[in-house]
PyMOL commands that place a pseudoatom at each C-alpha (Angstrom):
pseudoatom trace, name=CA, resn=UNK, resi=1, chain=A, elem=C, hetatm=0, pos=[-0.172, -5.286, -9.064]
pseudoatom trace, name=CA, resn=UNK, resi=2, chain=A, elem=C, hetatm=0, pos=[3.472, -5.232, -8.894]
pseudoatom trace, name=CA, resn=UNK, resi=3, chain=A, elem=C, hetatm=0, pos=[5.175, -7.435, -6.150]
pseudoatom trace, name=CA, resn=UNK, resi=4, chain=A, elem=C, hetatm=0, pos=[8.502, -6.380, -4.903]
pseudoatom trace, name=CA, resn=UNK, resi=5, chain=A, elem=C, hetatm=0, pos=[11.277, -7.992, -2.923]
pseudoatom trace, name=CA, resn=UNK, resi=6, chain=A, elem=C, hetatm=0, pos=[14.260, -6.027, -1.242]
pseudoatom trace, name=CA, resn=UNK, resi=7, chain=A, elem=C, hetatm=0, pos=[16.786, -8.595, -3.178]
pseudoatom trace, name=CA, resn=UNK, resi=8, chain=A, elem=C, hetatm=0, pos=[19.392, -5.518, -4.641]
pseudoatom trace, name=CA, resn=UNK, resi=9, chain=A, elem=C, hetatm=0, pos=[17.853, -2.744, -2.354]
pseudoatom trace, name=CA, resn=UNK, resi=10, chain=A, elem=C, hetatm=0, pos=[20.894, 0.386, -2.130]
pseudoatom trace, name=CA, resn=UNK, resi=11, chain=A, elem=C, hetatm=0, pos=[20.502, 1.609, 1.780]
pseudoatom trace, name=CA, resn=UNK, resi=12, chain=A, elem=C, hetatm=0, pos=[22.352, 5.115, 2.070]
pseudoatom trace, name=CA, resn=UNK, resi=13, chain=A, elem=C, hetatm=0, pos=[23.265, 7.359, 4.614]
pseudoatom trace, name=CA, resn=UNK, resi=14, chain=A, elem=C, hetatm=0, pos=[23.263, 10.974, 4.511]
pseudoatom trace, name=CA, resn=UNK, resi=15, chain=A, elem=C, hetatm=0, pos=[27.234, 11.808, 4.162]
pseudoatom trace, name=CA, resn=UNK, resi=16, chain=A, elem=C, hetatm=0, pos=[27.917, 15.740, 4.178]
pseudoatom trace, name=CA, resn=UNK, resi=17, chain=A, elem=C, hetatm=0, pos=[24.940, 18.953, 4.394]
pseudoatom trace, name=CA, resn=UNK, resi=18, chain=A, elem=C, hetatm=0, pos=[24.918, 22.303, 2.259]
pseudoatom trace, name=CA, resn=UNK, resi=19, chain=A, elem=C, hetatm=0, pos=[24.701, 25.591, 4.801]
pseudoatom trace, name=CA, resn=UNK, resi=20, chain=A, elem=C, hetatm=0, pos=[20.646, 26.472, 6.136]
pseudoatom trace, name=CA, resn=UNK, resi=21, chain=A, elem=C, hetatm=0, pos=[19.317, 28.694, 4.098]
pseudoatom trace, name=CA, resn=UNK, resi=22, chain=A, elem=C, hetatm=0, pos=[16.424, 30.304, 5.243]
pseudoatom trace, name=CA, resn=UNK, resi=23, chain=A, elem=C, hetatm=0, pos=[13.002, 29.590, 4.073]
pseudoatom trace, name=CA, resn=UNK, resi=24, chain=A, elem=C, hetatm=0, pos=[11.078, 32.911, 4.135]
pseudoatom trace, name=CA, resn=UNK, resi=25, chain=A, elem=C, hetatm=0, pos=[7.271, 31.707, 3.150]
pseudoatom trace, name=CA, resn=UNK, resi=26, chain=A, elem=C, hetatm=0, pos=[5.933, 28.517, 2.158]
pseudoatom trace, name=CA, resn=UNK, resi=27, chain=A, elem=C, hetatm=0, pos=[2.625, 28.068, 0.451]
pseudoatom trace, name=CA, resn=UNK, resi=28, chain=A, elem=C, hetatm=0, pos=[-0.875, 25.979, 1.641]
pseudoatom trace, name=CA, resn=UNK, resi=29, chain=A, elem=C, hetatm=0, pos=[-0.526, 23.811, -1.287]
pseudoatom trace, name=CA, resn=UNK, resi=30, chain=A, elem=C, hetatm=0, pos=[-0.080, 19.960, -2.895]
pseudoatom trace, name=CA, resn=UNK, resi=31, chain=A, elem=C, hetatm=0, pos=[2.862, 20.137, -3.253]
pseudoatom trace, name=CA, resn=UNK, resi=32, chain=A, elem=C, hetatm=0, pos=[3.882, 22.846, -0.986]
pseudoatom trace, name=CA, resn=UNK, resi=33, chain=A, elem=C, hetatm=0, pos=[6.407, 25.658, -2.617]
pseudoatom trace, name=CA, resn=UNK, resi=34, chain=A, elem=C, hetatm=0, pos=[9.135, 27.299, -0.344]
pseudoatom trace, name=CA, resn=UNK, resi=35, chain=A, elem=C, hetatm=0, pos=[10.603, 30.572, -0.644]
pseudoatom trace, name=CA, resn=UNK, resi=36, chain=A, elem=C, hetatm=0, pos=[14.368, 30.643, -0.027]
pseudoatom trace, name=CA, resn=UNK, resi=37, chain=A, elem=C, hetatm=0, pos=[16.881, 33.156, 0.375]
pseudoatom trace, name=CA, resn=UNK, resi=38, chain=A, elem=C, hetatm=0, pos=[18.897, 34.204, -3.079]
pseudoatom trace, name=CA, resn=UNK, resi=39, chain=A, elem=C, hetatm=0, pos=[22.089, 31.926, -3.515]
pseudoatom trace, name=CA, resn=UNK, resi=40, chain=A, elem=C, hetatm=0, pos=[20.347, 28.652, -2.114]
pseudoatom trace, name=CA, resn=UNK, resi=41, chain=A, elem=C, hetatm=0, pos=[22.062, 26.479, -4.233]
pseudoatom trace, name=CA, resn=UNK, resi=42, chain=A, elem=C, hetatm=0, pos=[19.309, 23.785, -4.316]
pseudoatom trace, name=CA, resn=UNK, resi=43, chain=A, elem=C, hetatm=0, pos=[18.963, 22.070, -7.998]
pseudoatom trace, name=CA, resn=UNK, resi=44, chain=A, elem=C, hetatm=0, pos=[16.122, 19.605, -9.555]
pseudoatom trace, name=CA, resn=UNK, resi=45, chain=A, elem=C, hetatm=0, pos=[16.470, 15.894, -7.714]
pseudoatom trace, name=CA, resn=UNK, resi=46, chain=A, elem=C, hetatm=0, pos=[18.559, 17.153, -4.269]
pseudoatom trace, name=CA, resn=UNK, resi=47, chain=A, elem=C, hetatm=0, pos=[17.260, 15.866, -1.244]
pseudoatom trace, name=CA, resn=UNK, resi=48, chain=A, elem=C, hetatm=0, pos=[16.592, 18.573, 1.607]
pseudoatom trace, name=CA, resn=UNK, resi=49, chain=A, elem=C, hetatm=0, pos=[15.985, 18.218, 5.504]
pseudoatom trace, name=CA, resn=UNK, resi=50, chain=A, elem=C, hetatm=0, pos=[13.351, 20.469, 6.499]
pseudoatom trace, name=CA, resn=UNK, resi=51, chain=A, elem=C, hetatm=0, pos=[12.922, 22.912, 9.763]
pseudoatom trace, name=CA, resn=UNK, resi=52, chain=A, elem=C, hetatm=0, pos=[9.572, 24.669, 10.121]
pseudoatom trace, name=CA, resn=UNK, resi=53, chain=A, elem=C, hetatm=0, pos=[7.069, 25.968, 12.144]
pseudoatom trace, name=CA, resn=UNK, resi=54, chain=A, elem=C, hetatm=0, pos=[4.773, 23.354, 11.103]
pseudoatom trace, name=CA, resn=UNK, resi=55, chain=A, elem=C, hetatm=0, pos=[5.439, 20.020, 13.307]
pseudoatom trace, name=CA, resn=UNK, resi=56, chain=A, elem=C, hetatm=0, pos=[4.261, 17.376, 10.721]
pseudoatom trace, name=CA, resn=UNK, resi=57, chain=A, elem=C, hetatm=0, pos=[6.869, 18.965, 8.321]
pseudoatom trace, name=CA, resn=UNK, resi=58, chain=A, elem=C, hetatm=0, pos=[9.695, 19.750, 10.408]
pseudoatom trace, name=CA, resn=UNK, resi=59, chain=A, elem=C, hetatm=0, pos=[12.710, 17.436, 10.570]
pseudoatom trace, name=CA, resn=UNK, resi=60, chain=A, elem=C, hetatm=0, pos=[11.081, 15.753, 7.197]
pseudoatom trace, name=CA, resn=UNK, resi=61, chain=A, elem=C, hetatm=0, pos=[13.808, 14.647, 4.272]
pseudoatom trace, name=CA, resn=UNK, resi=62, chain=A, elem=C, hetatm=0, pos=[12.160, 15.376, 1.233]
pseudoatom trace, name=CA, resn=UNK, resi=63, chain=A, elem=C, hetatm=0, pos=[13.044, 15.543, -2.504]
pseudoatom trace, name=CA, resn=UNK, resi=64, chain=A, elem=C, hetatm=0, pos=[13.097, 19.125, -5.017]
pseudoatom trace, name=CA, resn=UNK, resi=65, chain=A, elem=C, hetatm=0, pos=[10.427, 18.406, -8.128]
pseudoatom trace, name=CA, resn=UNK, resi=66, chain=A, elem=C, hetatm=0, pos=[10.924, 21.808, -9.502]
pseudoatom trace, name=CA, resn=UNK, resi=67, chain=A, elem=C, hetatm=0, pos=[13.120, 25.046, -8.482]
pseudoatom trace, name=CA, resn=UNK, resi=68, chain=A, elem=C, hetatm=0, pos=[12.130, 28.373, -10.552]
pseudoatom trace, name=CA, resn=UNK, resi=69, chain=A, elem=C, hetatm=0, pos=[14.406, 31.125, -9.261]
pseudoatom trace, name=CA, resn=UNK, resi=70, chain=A, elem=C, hetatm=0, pos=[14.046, 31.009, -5.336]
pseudoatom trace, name=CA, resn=UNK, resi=71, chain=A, elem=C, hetatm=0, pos=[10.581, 29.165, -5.492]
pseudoatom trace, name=CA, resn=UNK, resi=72, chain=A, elem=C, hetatm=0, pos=[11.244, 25.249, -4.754]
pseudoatom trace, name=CA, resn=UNK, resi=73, chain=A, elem=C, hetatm=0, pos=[8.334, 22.821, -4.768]
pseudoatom trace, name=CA, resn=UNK, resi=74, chain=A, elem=C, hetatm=0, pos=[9.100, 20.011, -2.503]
pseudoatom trace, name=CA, resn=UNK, resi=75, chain=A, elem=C, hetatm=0, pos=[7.696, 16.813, -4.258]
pseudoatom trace, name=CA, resn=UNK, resi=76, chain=A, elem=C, hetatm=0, pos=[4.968, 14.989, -2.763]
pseudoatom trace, name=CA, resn=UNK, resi=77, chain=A, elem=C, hetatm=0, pos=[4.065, 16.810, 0.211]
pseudoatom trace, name=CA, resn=UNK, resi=78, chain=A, elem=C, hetatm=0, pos=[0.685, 18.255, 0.767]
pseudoatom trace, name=CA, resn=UNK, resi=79, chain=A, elem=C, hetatm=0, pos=[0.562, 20.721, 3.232]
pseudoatom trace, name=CA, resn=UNK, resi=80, chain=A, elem=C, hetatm=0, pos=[-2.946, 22.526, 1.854]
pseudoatom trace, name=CA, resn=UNK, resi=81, chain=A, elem=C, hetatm=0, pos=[-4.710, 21.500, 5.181]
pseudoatom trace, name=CA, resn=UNK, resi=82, chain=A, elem=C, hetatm=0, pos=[-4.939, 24.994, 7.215]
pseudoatom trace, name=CA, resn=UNK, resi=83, chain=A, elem=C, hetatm=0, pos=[-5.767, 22.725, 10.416]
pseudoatom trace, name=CA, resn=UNK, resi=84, chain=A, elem=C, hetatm=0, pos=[-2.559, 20.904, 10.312]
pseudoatom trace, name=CA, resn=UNK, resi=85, chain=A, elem=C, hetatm=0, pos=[-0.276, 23.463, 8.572]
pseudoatom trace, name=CA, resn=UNK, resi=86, chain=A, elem=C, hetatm=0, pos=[-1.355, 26.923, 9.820]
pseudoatom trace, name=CA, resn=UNK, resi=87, chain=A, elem=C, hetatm=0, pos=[-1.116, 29.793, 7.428]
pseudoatom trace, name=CA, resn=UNK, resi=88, chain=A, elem=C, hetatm=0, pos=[2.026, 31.808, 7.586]
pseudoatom trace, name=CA, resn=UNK, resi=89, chain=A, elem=C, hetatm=0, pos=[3.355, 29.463, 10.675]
pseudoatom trace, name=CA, resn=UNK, resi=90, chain=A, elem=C, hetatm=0, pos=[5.304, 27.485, 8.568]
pseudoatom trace, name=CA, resn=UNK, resi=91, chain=A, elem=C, hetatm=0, pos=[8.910, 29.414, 7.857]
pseudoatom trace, name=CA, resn=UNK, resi=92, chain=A, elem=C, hetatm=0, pos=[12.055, 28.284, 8.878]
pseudoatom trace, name=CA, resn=UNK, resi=93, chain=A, elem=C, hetatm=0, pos=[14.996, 26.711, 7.235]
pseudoatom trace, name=CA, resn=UNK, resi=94, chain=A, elem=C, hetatm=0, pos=[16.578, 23.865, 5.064]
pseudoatom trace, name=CA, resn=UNK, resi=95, chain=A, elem=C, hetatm=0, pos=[19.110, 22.276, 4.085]
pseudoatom trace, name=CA, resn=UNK, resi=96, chain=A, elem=C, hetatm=0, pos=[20.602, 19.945, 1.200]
pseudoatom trace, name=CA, resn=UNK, resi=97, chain=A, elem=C, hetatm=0, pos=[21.985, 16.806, 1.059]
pseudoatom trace, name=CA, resn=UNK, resi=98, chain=A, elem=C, hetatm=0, pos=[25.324, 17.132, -0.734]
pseudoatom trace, name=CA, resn=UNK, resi=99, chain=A, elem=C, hetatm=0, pos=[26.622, 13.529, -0.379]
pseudoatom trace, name=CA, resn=UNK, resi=100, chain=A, elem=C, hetatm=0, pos=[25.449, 9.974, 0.492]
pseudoatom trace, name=CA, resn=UNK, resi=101, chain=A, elem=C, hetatm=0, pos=[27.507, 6.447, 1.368]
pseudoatom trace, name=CA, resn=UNK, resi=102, chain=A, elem=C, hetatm=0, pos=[26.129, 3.486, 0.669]
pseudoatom trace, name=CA, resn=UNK, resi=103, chain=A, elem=C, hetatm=0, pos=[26.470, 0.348, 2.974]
pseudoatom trace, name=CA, resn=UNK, resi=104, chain=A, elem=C, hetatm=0, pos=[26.238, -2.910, 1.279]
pseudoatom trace, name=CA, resn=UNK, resi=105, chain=A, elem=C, hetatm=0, pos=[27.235, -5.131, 4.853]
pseudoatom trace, name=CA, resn=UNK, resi=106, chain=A, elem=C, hetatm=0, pos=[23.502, -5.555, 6.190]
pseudoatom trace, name=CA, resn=UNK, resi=107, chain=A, elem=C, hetatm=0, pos=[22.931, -9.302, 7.097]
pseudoatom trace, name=CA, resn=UNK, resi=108, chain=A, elem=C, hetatm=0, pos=[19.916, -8.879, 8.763]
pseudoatom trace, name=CA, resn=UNK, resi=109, chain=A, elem=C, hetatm=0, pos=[17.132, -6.010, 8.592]
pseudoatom trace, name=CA, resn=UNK, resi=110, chain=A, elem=C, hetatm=0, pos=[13.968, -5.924, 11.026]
pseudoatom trace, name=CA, resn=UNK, resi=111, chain=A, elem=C, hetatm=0, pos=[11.721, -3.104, 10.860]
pseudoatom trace, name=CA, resn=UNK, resi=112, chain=A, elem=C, hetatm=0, pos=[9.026, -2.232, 13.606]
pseudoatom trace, name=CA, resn=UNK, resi=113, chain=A, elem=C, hetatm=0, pos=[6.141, 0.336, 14.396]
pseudoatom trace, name=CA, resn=UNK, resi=114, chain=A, elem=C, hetatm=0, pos=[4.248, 2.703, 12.843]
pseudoatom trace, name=CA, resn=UNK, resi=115, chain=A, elem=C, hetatm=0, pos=[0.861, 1.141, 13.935]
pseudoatom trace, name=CA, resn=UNK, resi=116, chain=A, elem=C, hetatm=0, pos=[-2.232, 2.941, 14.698]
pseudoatom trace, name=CA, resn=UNK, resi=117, chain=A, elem=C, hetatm=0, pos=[-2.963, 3.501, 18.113]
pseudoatom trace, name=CA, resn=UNK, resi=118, chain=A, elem=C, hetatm=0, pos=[-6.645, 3.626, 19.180]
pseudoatom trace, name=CA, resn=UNK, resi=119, chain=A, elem=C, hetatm=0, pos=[-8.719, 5.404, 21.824]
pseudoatom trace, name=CA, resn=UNK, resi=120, chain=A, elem=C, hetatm=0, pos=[-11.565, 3.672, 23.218]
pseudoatom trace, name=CA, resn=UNK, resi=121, chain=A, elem=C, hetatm=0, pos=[-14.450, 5.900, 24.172]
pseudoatom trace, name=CA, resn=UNK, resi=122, chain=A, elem=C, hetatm=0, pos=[-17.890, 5.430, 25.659]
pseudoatom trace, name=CA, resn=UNK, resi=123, chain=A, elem=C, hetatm=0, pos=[-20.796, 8.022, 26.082]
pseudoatom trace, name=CA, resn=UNK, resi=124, chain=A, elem=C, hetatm=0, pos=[-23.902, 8.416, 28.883]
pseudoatom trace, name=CA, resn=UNK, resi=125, chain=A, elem=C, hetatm=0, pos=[-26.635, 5.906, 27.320]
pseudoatom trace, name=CA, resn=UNK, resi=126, chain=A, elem=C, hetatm=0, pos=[-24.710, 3.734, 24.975]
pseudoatom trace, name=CA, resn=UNK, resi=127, chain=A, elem=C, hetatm=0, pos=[-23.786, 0.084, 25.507]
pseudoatom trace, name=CA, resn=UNK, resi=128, chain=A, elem=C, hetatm=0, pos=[-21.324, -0.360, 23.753]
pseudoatom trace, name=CA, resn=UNK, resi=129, chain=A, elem=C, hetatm=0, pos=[-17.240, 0.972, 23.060]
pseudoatom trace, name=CA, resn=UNK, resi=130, chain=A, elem=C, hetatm=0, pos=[-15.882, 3.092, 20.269]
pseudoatom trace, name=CA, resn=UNK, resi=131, chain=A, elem=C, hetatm=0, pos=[-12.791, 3.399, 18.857]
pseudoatom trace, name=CA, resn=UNK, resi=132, chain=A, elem=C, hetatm=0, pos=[-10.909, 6.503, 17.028]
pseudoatom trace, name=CA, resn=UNK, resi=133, chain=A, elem=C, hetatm=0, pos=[-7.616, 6.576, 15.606]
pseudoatom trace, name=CA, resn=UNK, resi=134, chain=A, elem=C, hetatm=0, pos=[-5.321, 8.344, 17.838]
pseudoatom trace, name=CA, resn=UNK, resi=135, chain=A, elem=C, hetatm=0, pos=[-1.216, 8.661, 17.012]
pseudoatom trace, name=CA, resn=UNK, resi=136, chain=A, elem=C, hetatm=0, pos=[0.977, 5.707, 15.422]
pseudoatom trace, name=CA, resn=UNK, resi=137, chain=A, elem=C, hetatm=0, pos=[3.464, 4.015, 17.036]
pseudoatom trace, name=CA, resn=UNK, resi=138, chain=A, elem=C, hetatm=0, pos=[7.961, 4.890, 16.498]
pseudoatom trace, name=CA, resn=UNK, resi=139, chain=A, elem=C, hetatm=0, pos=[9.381, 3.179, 14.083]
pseudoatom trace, name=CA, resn=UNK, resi=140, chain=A, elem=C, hetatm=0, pos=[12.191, 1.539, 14.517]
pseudoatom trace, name=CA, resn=UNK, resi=141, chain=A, elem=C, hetatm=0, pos=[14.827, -0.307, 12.184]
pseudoatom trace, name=CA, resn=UNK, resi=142, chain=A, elem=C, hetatm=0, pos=[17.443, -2.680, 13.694]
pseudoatom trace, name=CA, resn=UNK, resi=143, chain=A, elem=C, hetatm=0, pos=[20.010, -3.398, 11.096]
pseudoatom trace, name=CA, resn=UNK, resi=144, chain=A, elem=C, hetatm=0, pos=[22.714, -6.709, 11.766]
pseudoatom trace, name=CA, resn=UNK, resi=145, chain=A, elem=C, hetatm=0, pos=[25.838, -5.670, 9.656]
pseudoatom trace, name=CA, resn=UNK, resi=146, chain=A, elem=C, hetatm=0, pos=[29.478, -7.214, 9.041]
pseudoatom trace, name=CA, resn=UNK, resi=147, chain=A, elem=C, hetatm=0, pos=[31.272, -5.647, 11.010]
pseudoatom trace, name=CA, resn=UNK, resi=148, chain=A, elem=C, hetatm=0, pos=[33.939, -3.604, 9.088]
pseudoatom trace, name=CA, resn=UNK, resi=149, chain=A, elem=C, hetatm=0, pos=[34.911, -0.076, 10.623]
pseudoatom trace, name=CA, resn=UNK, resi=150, chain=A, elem=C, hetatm=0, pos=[37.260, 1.187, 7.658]
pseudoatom trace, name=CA, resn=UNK, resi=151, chain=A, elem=C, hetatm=0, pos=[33.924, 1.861, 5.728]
pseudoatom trace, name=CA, resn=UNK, resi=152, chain=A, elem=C, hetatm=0, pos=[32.792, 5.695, 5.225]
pseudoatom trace, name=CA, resn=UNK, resi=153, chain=A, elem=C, hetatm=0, pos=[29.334, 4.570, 6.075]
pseudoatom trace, name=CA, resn=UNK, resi=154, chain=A, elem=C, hetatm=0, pos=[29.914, 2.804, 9.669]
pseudoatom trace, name=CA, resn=UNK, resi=155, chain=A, elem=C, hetatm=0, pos=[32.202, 6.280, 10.089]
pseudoatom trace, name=CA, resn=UNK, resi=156, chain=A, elem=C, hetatm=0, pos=[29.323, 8.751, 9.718]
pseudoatom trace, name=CA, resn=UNK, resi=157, chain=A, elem=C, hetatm=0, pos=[26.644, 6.162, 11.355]
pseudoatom trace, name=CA, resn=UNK, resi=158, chain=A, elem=C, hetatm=0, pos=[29.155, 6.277, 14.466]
pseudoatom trace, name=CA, resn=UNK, resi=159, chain=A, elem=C, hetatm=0, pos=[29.714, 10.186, 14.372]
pseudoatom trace, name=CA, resn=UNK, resi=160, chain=A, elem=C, hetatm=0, pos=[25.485, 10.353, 13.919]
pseudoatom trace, name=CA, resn=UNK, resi=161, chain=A, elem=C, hetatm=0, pos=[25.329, 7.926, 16.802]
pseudoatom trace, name=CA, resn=UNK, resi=162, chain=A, elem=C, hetatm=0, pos=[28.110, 9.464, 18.976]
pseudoatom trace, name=CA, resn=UNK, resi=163, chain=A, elem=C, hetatm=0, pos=[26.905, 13.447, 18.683]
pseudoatom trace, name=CA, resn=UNK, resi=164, chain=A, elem=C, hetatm=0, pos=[22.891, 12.149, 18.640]
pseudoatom trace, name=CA, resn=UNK, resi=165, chain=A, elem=C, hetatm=0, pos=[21.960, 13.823, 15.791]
pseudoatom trace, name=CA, resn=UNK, resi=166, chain=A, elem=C, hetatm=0, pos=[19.792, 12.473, 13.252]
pseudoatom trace, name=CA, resn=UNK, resi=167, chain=A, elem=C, hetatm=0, pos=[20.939, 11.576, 9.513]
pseudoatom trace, name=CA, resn=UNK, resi=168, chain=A, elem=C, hetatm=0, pos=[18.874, 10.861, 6.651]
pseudoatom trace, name=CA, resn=UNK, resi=169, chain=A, elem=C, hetatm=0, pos=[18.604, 7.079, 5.419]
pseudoatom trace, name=CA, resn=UNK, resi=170, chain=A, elem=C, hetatm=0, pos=[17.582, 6.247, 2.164]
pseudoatom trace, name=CA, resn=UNK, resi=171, chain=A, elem=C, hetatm=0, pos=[16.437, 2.535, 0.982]
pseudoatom trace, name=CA, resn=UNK, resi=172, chain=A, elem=C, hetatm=0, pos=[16.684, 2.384, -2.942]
pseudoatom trace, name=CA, resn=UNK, resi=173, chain=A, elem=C, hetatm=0, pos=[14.683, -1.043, -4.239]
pseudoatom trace, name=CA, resn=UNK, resi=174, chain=A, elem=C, hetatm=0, pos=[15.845, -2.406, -7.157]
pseudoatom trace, name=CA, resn=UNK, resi=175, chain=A, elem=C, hetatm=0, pos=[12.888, -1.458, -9.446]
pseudoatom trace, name=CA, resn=UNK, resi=176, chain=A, elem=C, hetatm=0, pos=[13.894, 2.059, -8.537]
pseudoatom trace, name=CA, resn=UNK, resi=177, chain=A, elem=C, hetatm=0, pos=[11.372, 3.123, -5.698]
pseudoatom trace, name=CA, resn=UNK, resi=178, chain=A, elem=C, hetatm=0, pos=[13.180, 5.256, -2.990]
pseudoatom trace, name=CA, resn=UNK, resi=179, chain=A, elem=C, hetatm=0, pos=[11.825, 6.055, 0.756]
pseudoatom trace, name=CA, resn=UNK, resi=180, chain=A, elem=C, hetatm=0, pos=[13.850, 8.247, 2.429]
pseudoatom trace, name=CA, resn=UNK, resi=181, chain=A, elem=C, hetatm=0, pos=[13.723, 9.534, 6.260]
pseudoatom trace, name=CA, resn=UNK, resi=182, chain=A, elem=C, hetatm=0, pos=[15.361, 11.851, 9.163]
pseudoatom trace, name=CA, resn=UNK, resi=183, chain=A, elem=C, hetatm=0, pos=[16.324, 9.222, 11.676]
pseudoatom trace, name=CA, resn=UNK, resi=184, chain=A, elem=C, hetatm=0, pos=[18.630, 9.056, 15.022]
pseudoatom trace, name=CA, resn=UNK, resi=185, chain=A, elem=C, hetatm=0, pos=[21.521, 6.054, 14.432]
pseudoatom trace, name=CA, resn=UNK, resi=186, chain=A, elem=C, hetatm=0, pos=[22.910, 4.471, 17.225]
pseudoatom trace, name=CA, resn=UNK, resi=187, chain=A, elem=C, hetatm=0, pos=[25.409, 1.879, 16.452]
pseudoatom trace, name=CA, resn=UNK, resi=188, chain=A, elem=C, hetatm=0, pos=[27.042, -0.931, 18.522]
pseudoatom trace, name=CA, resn=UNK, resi=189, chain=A, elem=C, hetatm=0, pos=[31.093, -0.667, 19.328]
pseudoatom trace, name=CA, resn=UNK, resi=190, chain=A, elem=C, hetatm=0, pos=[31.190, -3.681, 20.350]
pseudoatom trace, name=CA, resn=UNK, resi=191, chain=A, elem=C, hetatm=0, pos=[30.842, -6.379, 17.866]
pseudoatom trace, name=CA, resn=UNK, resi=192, chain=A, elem=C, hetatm=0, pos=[29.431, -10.013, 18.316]
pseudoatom trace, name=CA, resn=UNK, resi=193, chain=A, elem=C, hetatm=0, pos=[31.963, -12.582, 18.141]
pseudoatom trace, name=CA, resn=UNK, resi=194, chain=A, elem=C, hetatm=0, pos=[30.185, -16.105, 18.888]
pseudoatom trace, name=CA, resn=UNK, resi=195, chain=A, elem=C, hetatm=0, pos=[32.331, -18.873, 18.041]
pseudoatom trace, name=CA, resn=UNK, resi=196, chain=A, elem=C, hetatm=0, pos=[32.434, -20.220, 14.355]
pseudoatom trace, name=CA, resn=UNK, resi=197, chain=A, elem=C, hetatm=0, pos=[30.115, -17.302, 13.282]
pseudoatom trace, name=CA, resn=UNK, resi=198, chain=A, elem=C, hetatm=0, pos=[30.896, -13.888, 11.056]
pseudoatom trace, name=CA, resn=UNK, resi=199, chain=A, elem=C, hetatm=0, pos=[31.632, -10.796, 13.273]
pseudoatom trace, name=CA, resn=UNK, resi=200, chain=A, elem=C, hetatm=0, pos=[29.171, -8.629, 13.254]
pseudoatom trace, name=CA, resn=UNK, resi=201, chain=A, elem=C, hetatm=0, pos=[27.417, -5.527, 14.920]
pseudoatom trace, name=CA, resn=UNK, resi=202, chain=A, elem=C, hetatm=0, pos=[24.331, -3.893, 15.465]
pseudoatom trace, name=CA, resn=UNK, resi=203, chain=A, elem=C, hetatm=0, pos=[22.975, -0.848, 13.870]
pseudoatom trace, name=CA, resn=UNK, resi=204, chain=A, elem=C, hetatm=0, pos=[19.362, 0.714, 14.815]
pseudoatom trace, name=CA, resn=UNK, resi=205, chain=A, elem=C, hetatm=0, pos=[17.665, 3.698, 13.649]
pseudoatom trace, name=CA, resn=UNK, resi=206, chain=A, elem=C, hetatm=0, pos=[14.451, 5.334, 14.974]
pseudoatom trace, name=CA, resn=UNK, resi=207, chain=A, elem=C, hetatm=0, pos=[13.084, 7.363, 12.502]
pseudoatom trace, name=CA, resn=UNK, resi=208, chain=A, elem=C, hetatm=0, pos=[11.922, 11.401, 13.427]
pseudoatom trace, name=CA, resn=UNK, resi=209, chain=A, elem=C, hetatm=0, pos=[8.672, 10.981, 11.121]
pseudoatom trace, name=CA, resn=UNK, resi=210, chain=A, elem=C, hetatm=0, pos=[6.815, 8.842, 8.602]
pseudoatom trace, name=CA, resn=UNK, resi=211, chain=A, elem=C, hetatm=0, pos=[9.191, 8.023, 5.492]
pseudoatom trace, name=CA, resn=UNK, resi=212, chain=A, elem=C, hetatm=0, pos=[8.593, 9.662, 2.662]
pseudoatom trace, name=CA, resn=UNK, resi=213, chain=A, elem=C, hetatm=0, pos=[8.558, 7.293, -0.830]
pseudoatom trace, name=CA, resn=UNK, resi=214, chain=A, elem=C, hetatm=0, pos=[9.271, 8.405, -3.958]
pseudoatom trace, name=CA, resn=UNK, resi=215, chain=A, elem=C, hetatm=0, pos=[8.834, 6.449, -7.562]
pseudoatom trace, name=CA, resn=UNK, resi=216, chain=A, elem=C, hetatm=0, pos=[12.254, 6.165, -9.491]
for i in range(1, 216): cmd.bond("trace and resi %d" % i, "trace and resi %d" % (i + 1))
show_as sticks, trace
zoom trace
């Protein structure tokens, strides 16, 4: 069993996108293989944001394993269920991640949600309740940073926050592991300024889908 702590974590946020490039078939497989247009530009290691036809894929941040020509197996994610990724309903678009800044002013970091809901069912004839697992709950990060606008980081969290639209954030632990996730930002302009405390402000994130985690 290995036992972590967050005590040197990197937290990143997505700075600057390649173009879409379209994604013109995508296999029932684990992992799952796109097919993008010639030119795509998208190496070993990037990190892509994913449109698609399939709504447990779309708006997902995942990370390239292996790229042969314009065949690109997105690392990690299973999408051989036929149920919950149709055949041939999953084409659409990506696009890469061409730059991240890292923000090393978080004070404070609470994370909430993500808990499975339940539906409670009874039948003709029974005496008793059942329960079966429905959706999960948002989740939702609330970061307390020092406040400090100059940074490149607060400046795309703001532009993310101002424009609502989402950004990748990444969480890098020390020993390597990496989760990374689409999420809307929305950060405070108005810093706290209690007496005899540090100035700070509020950053929270509510994340489009389940993080995905990656080893080192």
């Amino acid at each position: 069993m290995t036992i972590q702590t967050t005590v040197g974590c990197t937290r990143s946020i997505a700075a600057t996108y390649g173009a879409d490039v379209a994604i013109s078939a995508i296999t029932n497989a684990s992992p799952a293989v796109v097919t993008l247009a010639a030119g795509h530009s998208v190496a070993v290691g990037d990190y892509v944001e994913i449109k698609s036809g399939w709504r447990n894929l779309t708006d997902k941040v995942l990370r390239v394993s292996v790229v042969m020509t314009n065949d690109v197996t997105l690392e990690g994610f299973d999408t051989s269920d036929v149920v919950d990724y149709p055949t041939d309903q999953g084409i659409g678009s990506l696009r890469r991640i061409t730059a991240w800044h890292d923000f090393d002013q978080a004070k404070d970091v609470k994370t909430s949600g993500g808990e499975q809901q339940w539906l409670t069912q009874t039948v003709d004839g029974e005496t008793r309740e059942r329960k079966m697992p429905s959706i999960r709950s948002a989740i939702t990060v609330d970061v307390e940073v020092y406040d400090d606008p100059s940074m490149p980081w607060y400046q795309t969290a703001l532009a993310a926050s101002r424009t609502r639209r989402p950004a990748a954030y990444r969480i890098r632990l020390a020993i390597g592991a990496i989760s990374v996730v689409n999420a809307y930002w929305g950060v405070g302009e108005t810093p706290s300024t209690d007496k005899n405390a540090e100035v700070v402000t509020k950053v929270s994130l509510a994340y489009l889908t389940p993080p995905q985690r990656y080893a080192a």
